[in-house]
SEVEXNU-301158 format. One line per field, with one value per residue (C-alpha): y, x, z; residue in one letter; residue number from 1. Coordinates in nm, 2 decimals. Layout:
BEGIN
y [Y, ...]
x [X, ...]
z [Z, ...]
code [A, ...]
pos [NUM, ...]
***
This chain:
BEGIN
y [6.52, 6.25, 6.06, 6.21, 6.10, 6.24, 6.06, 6.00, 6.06, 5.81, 5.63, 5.23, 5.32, 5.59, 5.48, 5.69, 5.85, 5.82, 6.05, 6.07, 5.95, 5.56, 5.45, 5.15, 4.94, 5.01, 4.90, 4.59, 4.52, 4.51, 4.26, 4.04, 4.03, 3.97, 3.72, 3.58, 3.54, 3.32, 3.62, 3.58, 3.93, 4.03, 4.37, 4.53, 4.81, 4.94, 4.86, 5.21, 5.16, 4.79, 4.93, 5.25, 5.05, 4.70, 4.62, 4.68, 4.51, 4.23, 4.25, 4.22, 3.93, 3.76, 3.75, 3.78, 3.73, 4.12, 4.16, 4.46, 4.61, 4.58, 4.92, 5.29, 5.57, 5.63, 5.34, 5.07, 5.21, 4.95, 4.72, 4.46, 4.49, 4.56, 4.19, 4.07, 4.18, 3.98, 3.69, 3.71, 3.74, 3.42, 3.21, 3.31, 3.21, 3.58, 3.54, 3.81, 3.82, 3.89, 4.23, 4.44, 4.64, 4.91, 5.03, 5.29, 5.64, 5.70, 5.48, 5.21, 5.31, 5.40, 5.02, 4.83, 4.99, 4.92, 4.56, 4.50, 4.74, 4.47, 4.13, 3.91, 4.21, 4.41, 4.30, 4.57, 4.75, 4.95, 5.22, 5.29, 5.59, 5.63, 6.00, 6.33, 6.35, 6.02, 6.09, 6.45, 6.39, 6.04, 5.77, 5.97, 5.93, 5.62, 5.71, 5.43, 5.35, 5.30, 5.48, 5.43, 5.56, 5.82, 5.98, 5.92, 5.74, 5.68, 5.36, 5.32, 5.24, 5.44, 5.21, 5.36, 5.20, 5.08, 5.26, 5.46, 5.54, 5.83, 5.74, 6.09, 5.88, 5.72, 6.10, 6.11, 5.88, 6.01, 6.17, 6.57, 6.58, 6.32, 6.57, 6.93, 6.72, 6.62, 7.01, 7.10, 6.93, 7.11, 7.44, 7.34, 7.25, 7.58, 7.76, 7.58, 7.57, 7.78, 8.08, 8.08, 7.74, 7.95, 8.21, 7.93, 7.79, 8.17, 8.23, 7.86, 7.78, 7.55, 7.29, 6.97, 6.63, 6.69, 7.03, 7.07, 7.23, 6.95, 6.72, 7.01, 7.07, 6.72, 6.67, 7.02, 6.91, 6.53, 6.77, 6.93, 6.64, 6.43, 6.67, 6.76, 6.37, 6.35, 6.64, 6.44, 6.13, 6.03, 6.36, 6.37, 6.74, 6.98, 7.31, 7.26, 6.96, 6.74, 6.87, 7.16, 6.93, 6.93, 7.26, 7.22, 6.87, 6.93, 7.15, 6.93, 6.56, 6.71, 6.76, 6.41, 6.24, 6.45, 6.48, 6.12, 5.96, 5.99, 6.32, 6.53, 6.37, 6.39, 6.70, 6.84, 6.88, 6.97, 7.25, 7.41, 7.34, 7.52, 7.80, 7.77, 7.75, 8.08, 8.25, 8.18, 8.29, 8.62, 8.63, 8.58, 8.83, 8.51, 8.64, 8.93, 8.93, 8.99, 8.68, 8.46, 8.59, 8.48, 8.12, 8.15, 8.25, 7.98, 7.71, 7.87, 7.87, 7.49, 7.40, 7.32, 7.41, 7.68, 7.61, 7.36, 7.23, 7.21, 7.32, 7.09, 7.09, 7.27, 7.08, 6.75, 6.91, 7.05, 6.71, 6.54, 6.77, 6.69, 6.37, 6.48, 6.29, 6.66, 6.71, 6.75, 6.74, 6.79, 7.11, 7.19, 7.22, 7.39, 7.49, 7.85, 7.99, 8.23, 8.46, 8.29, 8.00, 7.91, 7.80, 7.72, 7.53, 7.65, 7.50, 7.83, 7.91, 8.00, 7.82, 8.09, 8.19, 7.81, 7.82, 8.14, 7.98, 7.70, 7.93, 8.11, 7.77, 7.72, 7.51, 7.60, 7.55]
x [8.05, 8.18, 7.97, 7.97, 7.90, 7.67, 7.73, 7.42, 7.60, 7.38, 7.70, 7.74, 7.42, 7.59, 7.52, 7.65, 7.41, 7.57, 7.47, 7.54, 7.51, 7.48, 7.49, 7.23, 7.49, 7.69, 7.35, 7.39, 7.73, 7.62, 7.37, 7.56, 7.85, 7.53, 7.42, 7.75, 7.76, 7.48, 7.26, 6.95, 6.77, 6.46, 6.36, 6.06, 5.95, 5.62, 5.44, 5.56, 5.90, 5.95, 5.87, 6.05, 6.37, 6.29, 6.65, 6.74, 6.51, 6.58, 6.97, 6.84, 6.59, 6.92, 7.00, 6.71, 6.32, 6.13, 5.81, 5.58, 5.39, 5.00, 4.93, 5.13, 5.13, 5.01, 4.70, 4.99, 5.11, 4.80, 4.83, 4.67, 5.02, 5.23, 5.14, 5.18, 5.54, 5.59, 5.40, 5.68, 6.01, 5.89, 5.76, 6.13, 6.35, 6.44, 6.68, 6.76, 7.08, 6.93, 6.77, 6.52, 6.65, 6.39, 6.35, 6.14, 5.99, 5.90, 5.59, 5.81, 6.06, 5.81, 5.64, 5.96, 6.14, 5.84, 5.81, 6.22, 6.16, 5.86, 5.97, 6.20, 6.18, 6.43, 6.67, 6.90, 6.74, 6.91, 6.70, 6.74, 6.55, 6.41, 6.20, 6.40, 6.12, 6.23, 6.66, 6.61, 6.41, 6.17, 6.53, 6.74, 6.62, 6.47, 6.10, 5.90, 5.47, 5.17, 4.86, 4.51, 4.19, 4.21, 4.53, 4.90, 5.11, 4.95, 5.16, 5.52, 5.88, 6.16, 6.44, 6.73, 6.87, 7.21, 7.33, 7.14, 7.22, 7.08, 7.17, 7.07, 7.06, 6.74, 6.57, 6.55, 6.25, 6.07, 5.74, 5.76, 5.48, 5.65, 6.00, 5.80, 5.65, 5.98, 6.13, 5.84, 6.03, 6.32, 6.21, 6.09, 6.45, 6.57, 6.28, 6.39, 6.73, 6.91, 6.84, 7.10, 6.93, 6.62, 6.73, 6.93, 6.57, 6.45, 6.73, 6.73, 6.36, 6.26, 6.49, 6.52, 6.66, 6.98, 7.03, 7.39, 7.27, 7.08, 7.34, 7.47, 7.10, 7.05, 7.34, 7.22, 6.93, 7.03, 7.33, 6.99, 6.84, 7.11, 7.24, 6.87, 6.76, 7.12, 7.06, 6.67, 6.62, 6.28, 6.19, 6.13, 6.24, 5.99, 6.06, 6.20, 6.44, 6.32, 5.96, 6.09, 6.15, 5.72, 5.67, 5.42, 5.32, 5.02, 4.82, 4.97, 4.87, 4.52, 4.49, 4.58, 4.34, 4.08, 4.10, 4.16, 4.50, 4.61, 4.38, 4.75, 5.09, 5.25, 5.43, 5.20, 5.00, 5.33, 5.35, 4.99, 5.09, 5.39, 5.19, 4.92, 5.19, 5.36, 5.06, 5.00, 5.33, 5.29, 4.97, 5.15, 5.45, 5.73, 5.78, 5.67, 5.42, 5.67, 5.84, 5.54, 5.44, 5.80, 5.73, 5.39, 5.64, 5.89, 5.63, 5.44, 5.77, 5.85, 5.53, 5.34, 5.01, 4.99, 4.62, 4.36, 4.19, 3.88, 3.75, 3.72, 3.55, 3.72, 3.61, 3.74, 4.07, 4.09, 3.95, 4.25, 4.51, 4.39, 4.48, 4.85, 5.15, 5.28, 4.97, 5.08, 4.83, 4.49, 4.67, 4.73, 5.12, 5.26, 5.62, 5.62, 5.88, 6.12, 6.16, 6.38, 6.59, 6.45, 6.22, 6.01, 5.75, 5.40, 5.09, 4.92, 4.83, 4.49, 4.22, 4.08, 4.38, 4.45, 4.14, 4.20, 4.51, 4.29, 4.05, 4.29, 4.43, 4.10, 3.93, 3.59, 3.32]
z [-2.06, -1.85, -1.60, -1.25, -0.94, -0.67, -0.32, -0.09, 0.26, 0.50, 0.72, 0.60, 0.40, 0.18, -0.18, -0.52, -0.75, -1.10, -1.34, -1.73, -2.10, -2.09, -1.73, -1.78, -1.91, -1.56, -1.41, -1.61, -1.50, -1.13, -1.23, -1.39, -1.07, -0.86, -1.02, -1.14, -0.74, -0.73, -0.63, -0.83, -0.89, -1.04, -1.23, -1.26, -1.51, -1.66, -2.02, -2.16, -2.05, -2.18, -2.52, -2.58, -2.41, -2.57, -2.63, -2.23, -2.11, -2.34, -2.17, -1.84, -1.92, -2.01, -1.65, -1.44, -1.47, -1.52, -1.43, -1.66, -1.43, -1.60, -1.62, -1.64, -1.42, -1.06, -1.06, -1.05, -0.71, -0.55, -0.30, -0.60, -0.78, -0.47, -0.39, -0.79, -0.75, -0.40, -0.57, -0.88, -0.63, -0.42, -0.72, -0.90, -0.56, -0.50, -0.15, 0.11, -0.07, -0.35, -0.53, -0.73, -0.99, -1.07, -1.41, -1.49, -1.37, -1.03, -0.98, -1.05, -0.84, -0.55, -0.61, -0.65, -0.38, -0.15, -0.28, -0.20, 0.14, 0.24, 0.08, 0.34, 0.54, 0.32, 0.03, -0.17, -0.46, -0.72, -0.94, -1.32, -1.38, -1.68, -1.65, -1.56, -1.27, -1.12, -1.20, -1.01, -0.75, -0.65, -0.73, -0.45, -0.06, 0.01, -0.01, -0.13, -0.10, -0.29, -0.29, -0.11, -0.21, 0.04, -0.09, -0.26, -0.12, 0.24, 0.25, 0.27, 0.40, 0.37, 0.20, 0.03, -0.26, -0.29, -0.58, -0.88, -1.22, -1.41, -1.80, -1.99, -2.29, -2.18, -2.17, -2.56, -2.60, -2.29, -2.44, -2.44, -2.14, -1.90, -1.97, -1.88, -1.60, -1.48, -1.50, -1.23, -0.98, -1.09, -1.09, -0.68, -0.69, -0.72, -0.53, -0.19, -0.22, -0.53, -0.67, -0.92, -1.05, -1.06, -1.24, -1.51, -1.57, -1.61, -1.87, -2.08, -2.09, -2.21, -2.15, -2.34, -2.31, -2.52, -2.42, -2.31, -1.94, -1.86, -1.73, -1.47, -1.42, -1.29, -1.06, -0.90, -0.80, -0.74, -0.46, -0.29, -0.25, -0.09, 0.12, 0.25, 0.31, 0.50, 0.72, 0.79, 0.63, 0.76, 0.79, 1.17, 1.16, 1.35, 1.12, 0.78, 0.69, 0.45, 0.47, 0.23, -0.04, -0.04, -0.15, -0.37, -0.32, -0.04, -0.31, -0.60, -0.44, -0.34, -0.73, -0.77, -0.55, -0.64, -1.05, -0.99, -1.04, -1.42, -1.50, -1.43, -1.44, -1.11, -1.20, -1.38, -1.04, -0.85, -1.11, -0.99, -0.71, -0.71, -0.79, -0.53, -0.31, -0.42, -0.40, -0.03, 0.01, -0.14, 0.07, 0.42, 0.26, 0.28, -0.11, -0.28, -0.51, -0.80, -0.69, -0.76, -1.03, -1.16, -1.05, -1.24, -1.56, -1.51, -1.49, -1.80, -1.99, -1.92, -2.09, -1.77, -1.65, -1.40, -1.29, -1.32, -1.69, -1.49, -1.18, -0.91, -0.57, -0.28, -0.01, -0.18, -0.22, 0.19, 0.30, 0.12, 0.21, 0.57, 0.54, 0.41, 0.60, 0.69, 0.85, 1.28, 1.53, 1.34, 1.16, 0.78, 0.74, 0.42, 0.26, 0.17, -0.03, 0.14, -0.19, -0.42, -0.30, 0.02, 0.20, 0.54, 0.67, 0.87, 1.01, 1.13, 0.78, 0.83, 0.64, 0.44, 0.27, 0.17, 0.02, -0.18, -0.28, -0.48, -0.58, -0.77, -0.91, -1.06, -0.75, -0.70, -0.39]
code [X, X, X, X, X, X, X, X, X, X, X, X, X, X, X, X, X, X, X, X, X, X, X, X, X, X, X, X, X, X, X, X, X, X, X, X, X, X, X, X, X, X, X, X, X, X, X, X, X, X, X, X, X, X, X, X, X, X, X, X, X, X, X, X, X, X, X, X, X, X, X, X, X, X, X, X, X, X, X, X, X, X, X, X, X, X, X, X, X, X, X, X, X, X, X, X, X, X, X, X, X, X, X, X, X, X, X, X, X, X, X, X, X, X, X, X, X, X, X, X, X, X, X, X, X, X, X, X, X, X, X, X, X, X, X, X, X, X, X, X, X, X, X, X, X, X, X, X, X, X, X, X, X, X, X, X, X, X, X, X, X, X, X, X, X, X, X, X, X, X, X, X, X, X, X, X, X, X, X, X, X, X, X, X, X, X, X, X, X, X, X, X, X, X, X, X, X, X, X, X, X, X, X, X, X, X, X, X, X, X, X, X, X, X, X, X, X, X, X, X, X, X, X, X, X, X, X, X, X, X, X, X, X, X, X, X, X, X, X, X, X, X, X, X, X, X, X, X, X, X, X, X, X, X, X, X, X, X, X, X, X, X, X, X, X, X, X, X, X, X, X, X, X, X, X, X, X, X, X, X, X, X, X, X, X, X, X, X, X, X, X, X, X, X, X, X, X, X, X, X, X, X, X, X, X, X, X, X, X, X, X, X, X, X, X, X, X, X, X, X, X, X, X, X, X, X, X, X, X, X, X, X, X, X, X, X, X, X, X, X, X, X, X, X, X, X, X, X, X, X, X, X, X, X, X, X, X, X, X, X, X, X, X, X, X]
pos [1, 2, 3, 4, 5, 6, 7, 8, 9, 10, 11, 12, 13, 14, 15, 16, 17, 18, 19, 20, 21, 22, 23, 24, 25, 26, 27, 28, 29, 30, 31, 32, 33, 34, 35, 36, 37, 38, 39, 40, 41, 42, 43, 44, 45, 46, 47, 48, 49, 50, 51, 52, 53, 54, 55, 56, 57, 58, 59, 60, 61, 62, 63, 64, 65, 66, 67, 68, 69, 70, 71, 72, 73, 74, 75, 76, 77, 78, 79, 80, 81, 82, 83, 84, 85, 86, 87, 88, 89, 90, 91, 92, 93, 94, 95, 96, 97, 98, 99, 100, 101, 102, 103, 104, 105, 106, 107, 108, 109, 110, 111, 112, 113, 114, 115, 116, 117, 118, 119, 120, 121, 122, 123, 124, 125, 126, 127, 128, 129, 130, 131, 132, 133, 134, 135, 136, 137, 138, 139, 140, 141, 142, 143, 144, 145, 146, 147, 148, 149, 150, 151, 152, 153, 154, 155, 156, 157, 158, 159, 160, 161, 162, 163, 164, 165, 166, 167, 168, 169, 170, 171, 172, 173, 174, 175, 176, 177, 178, 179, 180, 181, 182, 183, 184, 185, 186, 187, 188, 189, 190, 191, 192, 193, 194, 195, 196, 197, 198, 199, 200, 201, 202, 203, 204, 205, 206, 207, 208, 209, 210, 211, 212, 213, 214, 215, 216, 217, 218, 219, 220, 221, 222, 223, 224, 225, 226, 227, 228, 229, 230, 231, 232, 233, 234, 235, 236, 237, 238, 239, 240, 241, 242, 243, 244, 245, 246, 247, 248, 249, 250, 251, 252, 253, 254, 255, 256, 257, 258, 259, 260, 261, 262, 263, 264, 265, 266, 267, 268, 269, 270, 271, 272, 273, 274, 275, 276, 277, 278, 279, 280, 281, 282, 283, 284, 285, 286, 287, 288, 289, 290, 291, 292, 293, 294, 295, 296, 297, 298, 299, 300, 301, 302, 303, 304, 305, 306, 307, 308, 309, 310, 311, 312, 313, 314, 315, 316, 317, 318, 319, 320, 321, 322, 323, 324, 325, 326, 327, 328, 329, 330, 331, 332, 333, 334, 335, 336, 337, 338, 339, 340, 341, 342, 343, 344, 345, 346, 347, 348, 349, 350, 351, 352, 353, 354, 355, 356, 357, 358, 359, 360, 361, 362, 363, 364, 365]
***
């Protein structure tokens, strides 16, 4: 199908999200006008990445330094390599009118984004996404951070980028995991804000990179996304906004911290999470019971977990989800679903059925 694009409606800072088979070499062409304007850029992209996408990031070398992050997945979002990356634009002559071109899944686009966010106080940053998590939901919005020892992404700017492109084609060497990880933000997708999506991932599971839905699939949720962070893009919202877009996330990042970052992909713990989540739901009647049960299926059938490997310590996991950015005057705020297809936020969930929420997850005391 031909590419499409997806506009990110934010005033002068509206940028496009383009979406189809081969858009890096569009990202390419940017590059080369920027720095055909005497721009000079810099790109940045993980270990994993600069192999299964050697020839790419060969291209790009061609016109701008790259710097490989030294390790994969959530342990590079440190301050240790967030300074490595401001180190590599200054000792290269990166100007404010130049930019970062991110390449890579959503810890590189969190890190990069955060580097060009903080370096010369803000220069223009594109992202290349190279994960189905990071084209659906973490390269569209602006949110950029690292990580602290006290939980994910605890640091951070919000910093939109100035255009993205979602090339499909990069999807077929993404390992089978990293895909079903990427679906779990999907399937949230459709739980806040479609039910027909919902019921699509119902009826096609389980998707896969080539699979002639995916495209449509991609640009749905890529439309949720931008017309939620342009309703409340630094989500300042009291009730709902882009909060929703979180459902899951408090149980999932309190599995993150406490398994310790790398034990569960990032949606790998959304997906328990998602189920935590649609359990408590049931349990305060915002969905029936049927209804989570269905999310429980859905997950299942994407070739996710639905609840911990291993049990791990309740009190870890409430002390870190304390410590949650949702969290609004000293109380616990959580999206429940609303049934299928929306969604709302609380913080008078009482404790005790939290807690029974990660006990069934597998969470123990």
């Amino acid at each position: 199908m031909p590419a499409e694009t997806v506009t990110v409606q934010l005033g002068n800072r509206s940028y496009p999200v383009r979406i189809g088979a081969a858009m890096r070499h569009e990202a390419l062409a940017k590059a080369r006008q920027r720095v055909d304007a005497g721009q000079k850029c810099a790109a940045i992209t993980s270990p994993s990445v600069a192999a299964a996408q050697r020839d790419f990031v060969q291209e790009l070398s061609r016109l701008m330094p790259v710097l490989v992050t030294a390790q994969d997945g959530e342990t590079a979002k440190s301050g240790a390599e967030l300074g490595r990356i401001w180190d590599f634009l200054a000792s290269n002559g990166i100007a404010r009118d130049g930019a970062v071109f991110a390449f890579g899944g959503g810890v590189i686009g969190d890190l990069a984004g955060f580097a060009a966010a903080s370096y010369l106080r803000g220069i223009d940053f594109y992202q290349i996404p190279t994960t189905l998590l990071a084209m659906v939901d973490s390269s569209v919005g602006g949110k950029t951070g690292i990580n602290l020892v006290a939980g994910k992404n605890l640091v951070g700017s919000f910093h939109q980028p100035t255009a993205v492109w979602a090339d499909t084609d990069l999807l077929e060497t993404l390992p089978p995991r990293e895909f079903a990880a990427g679906m779990a933000e999907v399937i949230k997708h459709g739980l806040i804000a479609d039910a027909d999506l919902f019921g699509l991932l119902e009826q096609n599971a389980p998707l896969c990179w080539n699979h002639a839905l995916l495209p449509s699939v991609i640009r749905r949720c890529v439309e949720i996304k931008a017309a939620v962070v342009a309703g409340d893009e630094r989500e300042t919202s009291a009730q709902g906004g882009r909060a929703l877009l979180n459902l899951g996330h408090t149980f999932g990042h309190a599995v993150e911290a406490t398994a310790g970052y790398g034990t569960y992909l990032h949606g790998e713990a959304v997906a328990i999470g998602l189920v935590m989540a649609a359990n408590l739901s049931a349990d305060l009647k915002h969905c029936t019971s049927a209804q989570a049960e269905s999310v429980e299926a859905v997950i299942r059938a994407h070739q996710l977990p639905t609840r911990l490997r291993s049990a791990l310590p309740i009190d870890k996991m409430l002390a870190t989800m304390r410590r949650d950015k949702k969290v609004r005057g000293g109380k616990l705020r959580f999206v429940l679903q609303d049934g299928i297809g929306t969604a709302s936020t609380a913080d008078d969930v009482p404790e005790e059925l939290a807690i029974r929420a990660l006990e069934r997850g597998g969470a123990s005391r």
